[in-house]
C-alpha positions in Angstrom: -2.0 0.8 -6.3 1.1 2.4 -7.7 1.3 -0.4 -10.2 -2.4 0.3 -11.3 -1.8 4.2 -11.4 1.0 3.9 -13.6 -0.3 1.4 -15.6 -2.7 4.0 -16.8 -1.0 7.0 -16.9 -2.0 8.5 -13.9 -0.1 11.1 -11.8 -1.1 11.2 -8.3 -2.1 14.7 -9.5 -4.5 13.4 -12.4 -5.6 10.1 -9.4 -6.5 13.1 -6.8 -9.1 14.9 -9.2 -10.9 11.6 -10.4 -11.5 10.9 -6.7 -12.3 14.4 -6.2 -14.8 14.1 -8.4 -16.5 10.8 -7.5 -16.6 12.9 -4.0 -14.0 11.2 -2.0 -11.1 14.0 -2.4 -7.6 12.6 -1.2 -4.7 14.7 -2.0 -1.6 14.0 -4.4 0.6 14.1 -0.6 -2.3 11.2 0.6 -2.1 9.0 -2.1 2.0 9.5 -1.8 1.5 8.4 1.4 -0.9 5.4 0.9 1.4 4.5 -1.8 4.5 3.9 0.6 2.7 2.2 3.3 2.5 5.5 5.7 -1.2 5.5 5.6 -3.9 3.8 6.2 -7.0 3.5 4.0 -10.6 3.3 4.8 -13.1 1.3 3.4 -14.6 4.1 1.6 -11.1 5.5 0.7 -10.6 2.3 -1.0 -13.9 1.9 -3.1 -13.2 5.2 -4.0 -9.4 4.4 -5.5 -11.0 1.4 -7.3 -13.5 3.3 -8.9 -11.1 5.7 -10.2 -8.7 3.2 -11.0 -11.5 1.4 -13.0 -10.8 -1.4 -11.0 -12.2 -3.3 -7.9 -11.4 -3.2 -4.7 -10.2 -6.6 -4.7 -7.4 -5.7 -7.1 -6.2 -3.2 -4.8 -6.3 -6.0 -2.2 -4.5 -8.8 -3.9 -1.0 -8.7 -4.3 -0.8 -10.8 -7.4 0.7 -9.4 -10.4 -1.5 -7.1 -12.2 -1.7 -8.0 -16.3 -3.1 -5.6 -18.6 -4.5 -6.4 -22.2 -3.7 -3.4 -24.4 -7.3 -1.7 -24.5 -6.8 -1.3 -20.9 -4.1 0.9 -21.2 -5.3 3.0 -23.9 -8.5 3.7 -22.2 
């Protein structure tokens, strides 16, 4: 997730308001904490972090090395 966050620019700021406005809220401290393995995700926490991470939740899954094209990080 880090990865996929910084890939686009994100702060864990700027990741907290896109899920809080899809209506799954998650604090900049909870996404800290996802991010370093100290907690756990539900399903609809993760559909919710794909969504605002433009991605699916399969890529959030997967370990394999994320590649992104150059109109994916501009957008």
């Amino acid at each position: 997730m880090t990865q996929l966050r910084k890939a686009r620019r994100l702060t864990l700021v700027q990741l907290s308001e896109r899920l809080t406005e899809i209506g799954r809220p998650i604090l900049p401290t909870g996404l800290s904490k996802i991010e370093h393995g100290e907690r756990g995700l539900s399903v609809d926490d993760l559909v919710a972090l794909a969504a605002a991470l433009d991605v699916s939740p399969e890529q959030l899954i997967d370990p394999a090395p994320i590649t992104l094209t150059v109109e994916t990080v501009i957008q």
